[in-house]
C-alpha positions as CSV (number, residue, x, y, z in Angstrom):
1,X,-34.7,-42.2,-21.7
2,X,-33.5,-45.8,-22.1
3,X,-32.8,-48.3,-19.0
4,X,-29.5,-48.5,-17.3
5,X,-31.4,-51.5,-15.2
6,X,-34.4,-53.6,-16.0
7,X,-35.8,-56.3,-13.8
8,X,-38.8,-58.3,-15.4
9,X,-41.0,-60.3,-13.6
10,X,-38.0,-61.2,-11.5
11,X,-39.1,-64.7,-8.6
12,X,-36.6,-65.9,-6.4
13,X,-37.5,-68.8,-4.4
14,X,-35.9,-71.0,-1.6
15,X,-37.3,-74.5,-1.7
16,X,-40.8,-73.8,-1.3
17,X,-40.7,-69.9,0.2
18,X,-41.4,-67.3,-2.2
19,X,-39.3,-64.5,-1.5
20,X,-39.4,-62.2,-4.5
21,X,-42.7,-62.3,-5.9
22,X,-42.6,-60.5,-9.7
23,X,-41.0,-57.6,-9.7
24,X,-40.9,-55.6,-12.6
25,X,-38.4,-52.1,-12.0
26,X,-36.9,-49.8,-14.6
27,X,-34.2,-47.5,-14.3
28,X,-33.2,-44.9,-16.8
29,X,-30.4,-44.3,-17.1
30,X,-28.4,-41.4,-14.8
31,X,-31.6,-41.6,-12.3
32,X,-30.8,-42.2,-8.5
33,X,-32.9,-44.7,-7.6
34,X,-33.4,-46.0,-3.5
35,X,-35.4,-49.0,-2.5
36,X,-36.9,-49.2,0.6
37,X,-39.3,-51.1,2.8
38,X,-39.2,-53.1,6.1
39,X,-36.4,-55.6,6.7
40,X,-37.4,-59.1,5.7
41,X,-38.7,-57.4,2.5
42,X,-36.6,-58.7,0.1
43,X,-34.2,-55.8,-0.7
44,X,-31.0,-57.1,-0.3
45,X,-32.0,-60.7,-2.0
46,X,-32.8,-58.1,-5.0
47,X,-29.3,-57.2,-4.6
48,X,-28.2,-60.7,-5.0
49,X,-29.8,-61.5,-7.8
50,X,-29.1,-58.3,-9.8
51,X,-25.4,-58.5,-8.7
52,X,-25.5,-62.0,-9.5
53,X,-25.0,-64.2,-6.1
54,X,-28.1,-65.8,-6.5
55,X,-29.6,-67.2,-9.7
56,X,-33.2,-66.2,-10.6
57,X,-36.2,-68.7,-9.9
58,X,-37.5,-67.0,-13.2
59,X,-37.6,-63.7,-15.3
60,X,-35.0,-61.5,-16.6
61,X,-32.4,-58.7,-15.5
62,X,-31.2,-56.5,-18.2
63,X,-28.4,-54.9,-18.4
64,X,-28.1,-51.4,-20.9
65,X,-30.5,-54.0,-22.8
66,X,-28.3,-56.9,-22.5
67,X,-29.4,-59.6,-20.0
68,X,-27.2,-60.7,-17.3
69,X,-29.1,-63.2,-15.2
70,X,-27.3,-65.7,-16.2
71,X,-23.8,-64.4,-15.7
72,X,-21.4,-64.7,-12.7
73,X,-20.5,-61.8,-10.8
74,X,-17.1,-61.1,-11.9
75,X,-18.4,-60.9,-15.5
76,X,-21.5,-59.1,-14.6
77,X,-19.2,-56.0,-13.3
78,X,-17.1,-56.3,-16.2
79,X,-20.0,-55.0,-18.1
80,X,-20.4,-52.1,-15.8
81,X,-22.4,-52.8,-12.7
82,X,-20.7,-53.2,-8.9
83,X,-22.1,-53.0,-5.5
84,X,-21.1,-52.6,-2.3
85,X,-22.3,-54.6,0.7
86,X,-24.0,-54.3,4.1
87,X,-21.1,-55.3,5.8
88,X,-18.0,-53.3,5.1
89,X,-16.0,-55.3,2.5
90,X,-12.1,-53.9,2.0
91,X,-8.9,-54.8,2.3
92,X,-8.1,-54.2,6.0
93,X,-4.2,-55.3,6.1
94,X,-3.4,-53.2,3.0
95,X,-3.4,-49.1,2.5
96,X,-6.3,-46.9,1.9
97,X,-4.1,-45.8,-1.2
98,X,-3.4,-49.8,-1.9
99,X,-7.2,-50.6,-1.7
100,X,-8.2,-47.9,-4.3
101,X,-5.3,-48.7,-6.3
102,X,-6.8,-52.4,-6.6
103,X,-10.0,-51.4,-7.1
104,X,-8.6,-49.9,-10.5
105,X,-6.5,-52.8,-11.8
106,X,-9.1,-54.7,-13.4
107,X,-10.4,-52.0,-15.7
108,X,-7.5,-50.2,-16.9
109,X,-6.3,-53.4,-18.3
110,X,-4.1,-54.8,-15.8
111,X,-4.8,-58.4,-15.9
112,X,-3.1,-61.5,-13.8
113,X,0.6,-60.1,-14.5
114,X,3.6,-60.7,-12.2
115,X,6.1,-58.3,-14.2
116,X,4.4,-55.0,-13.5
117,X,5.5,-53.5,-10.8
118,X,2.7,-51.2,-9.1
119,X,5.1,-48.7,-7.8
120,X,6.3,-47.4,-11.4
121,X,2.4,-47.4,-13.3
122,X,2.2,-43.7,-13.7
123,X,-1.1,-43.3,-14.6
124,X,-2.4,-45.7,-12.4
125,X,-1.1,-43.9,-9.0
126,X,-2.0,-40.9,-10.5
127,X,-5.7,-41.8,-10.9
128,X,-5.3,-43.4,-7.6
129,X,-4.7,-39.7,-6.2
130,X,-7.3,-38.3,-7.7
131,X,-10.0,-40.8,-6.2
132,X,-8.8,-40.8,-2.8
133,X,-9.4,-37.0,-3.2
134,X,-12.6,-37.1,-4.4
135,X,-13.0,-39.4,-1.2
136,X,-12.1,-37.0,1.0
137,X,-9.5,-39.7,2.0
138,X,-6.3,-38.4,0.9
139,X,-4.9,-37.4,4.3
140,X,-5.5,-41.3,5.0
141,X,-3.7,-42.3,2.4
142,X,-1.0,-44.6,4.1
143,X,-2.7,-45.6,6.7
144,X,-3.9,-49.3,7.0
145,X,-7.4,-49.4,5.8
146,X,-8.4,-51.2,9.1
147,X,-8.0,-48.0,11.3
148,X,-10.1,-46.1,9.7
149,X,-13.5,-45.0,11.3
150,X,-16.1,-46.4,10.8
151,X,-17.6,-44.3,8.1
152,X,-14.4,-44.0,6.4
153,X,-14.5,-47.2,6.0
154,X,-17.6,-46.8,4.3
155,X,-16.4,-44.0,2.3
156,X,-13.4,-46.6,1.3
157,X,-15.9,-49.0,0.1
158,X,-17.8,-46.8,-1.7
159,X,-14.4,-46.0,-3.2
160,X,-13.1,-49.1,-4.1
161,X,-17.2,-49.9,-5.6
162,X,-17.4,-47.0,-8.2
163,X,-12.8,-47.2,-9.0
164,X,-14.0,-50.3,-11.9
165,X,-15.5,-47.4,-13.5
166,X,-19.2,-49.0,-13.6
167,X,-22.1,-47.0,-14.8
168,X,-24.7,-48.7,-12.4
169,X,-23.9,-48.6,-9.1
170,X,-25.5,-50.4,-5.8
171,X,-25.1,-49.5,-2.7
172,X,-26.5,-51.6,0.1
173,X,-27.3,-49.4,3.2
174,X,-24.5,-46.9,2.4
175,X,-25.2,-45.0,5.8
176,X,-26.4,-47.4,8.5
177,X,-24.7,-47.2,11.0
178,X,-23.8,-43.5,11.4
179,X,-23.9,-40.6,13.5
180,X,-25.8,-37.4,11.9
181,X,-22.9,-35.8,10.7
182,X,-21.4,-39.3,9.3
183,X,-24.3,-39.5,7.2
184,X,-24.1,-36.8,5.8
185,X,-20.8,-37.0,4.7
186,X,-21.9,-40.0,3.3
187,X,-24.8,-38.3,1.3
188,X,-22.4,-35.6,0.2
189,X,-20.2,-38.2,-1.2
190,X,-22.1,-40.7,-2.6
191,X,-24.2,-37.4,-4.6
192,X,-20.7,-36.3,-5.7
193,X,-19.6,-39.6,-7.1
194,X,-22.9,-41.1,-8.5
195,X,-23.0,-38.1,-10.9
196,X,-23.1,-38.8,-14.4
197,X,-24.0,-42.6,-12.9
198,X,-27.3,-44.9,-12.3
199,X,-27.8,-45.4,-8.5
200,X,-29.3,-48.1,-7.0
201,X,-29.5,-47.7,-3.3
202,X,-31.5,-50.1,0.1
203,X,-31.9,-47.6,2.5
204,X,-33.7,-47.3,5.9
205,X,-32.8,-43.6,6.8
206,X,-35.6,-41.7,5.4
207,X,-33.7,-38.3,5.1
208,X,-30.9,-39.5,2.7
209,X,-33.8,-41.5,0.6
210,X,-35.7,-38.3,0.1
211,X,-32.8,-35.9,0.4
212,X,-30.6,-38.2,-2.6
213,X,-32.9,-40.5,-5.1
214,X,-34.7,-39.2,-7.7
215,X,-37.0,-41.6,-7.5
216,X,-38.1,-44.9,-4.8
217,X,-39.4,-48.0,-5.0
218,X,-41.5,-49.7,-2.1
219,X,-40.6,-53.3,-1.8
220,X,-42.9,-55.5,1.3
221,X,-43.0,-59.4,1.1
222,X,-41.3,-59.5,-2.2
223,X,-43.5,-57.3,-3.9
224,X,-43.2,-53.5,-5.6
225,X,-46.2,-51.3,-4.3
226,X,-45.6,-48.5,-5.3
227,X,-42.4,-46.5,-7.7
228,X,-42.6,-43.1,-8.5
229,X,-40.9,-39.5,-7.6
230,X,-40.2,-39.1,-3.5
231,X,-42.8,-36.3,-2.9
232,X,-45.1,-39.0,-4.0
233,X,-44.3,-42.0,-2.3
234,X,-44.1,-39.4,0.9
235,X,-47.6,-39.1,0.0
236,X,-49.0,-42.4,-0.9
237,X,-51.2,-44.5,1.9
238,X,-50.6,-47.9,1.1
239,X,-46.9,-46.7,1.6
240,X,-47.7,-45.0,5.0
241,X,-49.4,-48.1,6.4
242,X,-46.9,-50.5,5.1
243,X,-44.1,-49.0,6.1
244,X,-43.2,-45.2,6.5
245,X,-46.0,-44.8,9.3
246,X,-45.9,-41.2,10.5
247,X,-43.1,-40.1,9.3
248,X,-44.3,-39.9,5.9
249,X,-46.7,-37.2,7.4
């Protein structure tokens, strides 16, 4: 199976603090994929530099084969990656239906035009329907995006993340935040729109990382220690002492 997402020997530094220290990650393509590991690990700067907010110290990040290390992030999710972010990033002021509908624009070819009127694109409300459905959101759908709850908020996000129509998706910590039954909305959705997709996910909550990815990554001080199926990171010790503790038991 071929890589949707390859990192090799990927270093970030800031000034003299190593914070990524050569990490080397493959990800077929279609595979759900969660990185965990404590906070101050290094997760989310791995984000940033896959997603492009931070340039790489050194090594490469490919893209379906094509690197994109050295790309700016508008141009990186034009070739089919986008990611959401820890903190909840919409549009508050505008409609749920309005920030789904934007989250479209780019990739079905509407481009920085002041003659199209929104209101008569067809196709492009119509598709606009049929995500906020998938969402679960569609009983929202004229309401300002900024009195949503919290985790349909989230769900928004996710929305607006995966309406470009990327292949590789990354979620930061898709679920923190929520109650039991939030999160597993969340799971529920993010498992329904991921399909047929590459996942990418930082999680802390050990249920939706073994419940959802197909396969984790360990990341502590910068550093992959282990990668493989969940049942086997569950199992591993260097895991259970860096990190999962007893819970992994």
């Amino acid at each position: 199976m071929s890589a949707a997402l390859s990192l090799v020997d990927v270093r970030k530094n800031f000034g003299e603090t190593q914070i990524i220290r050569g990490v080397n990650l493959e990800i077929p393509m279609g595979q759900r994929h969660a990185i965990i590991g404590p906070n101050g690990a290094g997760k989310t700067t791995l984000f940033n530099l896959i997603s492009g907010r931070f340039p790489l110290t050194s090594g490469s990040i490919l893209l379906n084969g094509e690197r994109i290390d050295r790309l700016a992030p508008h141009e990186i999710n034009r070739r089919g990656l986008s990611r959401s972010f820890q903190i909840t990033s919409i549009f508050p002021k505008m409609t749920v239906f309005e920030n789904i509908r934007c989250g479209l624009l780019w990739s079905r070819g509407y481009r920085y035009s002041f003659w199209h009127l929104l209101g008569r694109q067809k196709a492009l409300n119509e598709e606009s329907e049929q995500l906020l459905e998938q969402l679960n959101l569609q009983q929202r759908r004229d309401l300002t995006a900024g009195l949503l709850s919290y985790a349909e908020q989230r769900a928004l996000e996710i929305g607006i993340t995966i309406a470009g129509g990327a292949n590789v998706i990354l979620l930061d910590e898709p679920t923190a935040g929520m109650s039991h039954s939030e999160t597993e909305y969340a799971v529920n959705l993010i498992r329904s729109v991921s399909e047929g997709k590459t996942l990418l996910m930082v999680e802390h909550d050990m249920s939706v990382v073994f419940g959802l990815a197909d396969a984790v990554s360990v990341v502590v001080y910068g550093e992959v220690i282990a990668s493989g199926p969940p049942e086997t990171i569950r199992g591993n010790k260097a895991v259970q002492e860096a990190y999962l503790g007893t819970e992994a038991a």
